[in-house]
N, C-alpha and C positions, 0 to 999 in steps of 0.2 A: 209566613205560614205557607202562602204556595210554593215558596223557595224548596221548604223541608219537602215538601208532598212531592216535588217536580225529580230533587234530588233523589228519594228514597225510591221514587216509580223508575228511574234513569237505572238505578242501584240495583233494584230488582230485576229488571228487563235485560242486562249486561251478568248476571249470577246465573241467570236461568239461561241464554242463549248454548246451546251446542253447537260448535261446527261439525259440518258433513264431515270431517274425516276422524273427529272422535266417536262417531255413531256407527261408526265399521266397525264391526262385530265377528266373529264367527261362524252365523247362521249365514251372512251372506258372503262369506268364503267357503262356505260350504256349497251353499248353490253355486258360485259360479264354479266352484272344482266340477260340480255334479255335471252343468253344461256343456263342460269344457271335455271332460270324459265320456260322453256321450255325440260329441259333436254336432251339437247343436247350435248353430251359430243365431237361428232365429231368435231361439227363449234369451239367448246370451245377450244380445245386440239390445230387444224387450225391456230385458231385465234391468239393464246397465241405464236403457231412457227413461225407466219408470223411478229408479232410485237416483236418476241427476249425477252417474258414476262416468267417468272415462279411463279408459284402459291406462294411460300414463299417469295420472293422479296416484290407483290402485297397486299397478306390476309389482312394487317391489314391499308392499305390507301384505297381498296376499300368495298363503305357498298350497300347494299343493301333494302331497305326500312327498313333502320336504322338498319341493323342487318351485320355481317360481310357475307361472302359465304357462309361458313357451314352451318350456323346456318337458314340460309336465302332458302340454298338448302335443309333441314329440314325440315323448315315449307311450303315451295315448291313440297315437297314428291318428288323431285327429287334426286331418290336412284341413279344413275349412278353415276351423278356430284359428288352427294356426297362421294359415296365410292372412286371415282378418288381422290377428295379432301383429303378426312381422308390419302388417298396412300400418296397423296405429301407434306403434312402438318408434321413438325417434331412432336414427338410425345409427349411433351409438352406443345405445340400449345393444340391438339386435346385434351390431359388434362385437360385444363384448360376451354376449349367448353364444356365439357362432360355434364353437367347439361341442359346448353338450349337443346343440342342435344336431351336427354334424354327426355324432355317435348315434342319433337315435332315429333318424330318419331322412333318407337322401332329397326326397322332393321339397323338403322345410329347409334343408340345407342349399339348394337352389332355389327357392324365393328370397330366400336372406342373402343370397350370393345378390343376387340381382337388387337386392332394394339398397345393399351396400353401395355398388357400381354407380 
């Protein structure tokens, strides 16, 4: 009897679990586009310790008017974000960004120069 009870509470507990990265949503792509657009690195940074979020987990499930963050914070001219970003981005990520960066703003395209180096 406790075997059934231990088994089916196990059963239940393992159905019901969500991980943190099926719980990404759209509402919080949307806010971080919104912070990201606005440059605000405060509410972004906030936001990210309050939801248990890190920029490398995230980059490449959320986009921003079809574009990822960087590249988005770029044509944004949102130099804070984006220098945070290039900070927390491994440095083959930011590699591999280097050309749109490049087209859309030269001071993003010199932090990434330099965190390549």
């Amino acid at each position: 009897m406790k075997t059934t009870l231990l088994a089916s509470l196990v059963l239940a507990t393992a159905v019901s679990y969500t991980p943190q990265t099926l719980a990404f949503d759209d509402s919080m792509s949307l806010r971080i586009c919104e912070y990201v657009s606005i440059n605000d690195k405060k509410r972004l940074r906030s936001y990210f310790k309050s939801n248990k979020l890190k920029i490398r987990n995230i980059f490449d499930d959320v986009k921003c008017n079809g574009d990822n963050l960087l590249v988005f914070a770029a044509t944004s001219n949102a130099l804070d974000i984006g220098e945070y970003i290039i900070g927390k981005l491994p440095v083959q990520t930011v590699k591999e960004h280097l050309p749109a960066i490049k087209a859309s703003s030269a001071h993003l395209a010199k932090v990434a120069n330099e965190r390549i180096k």
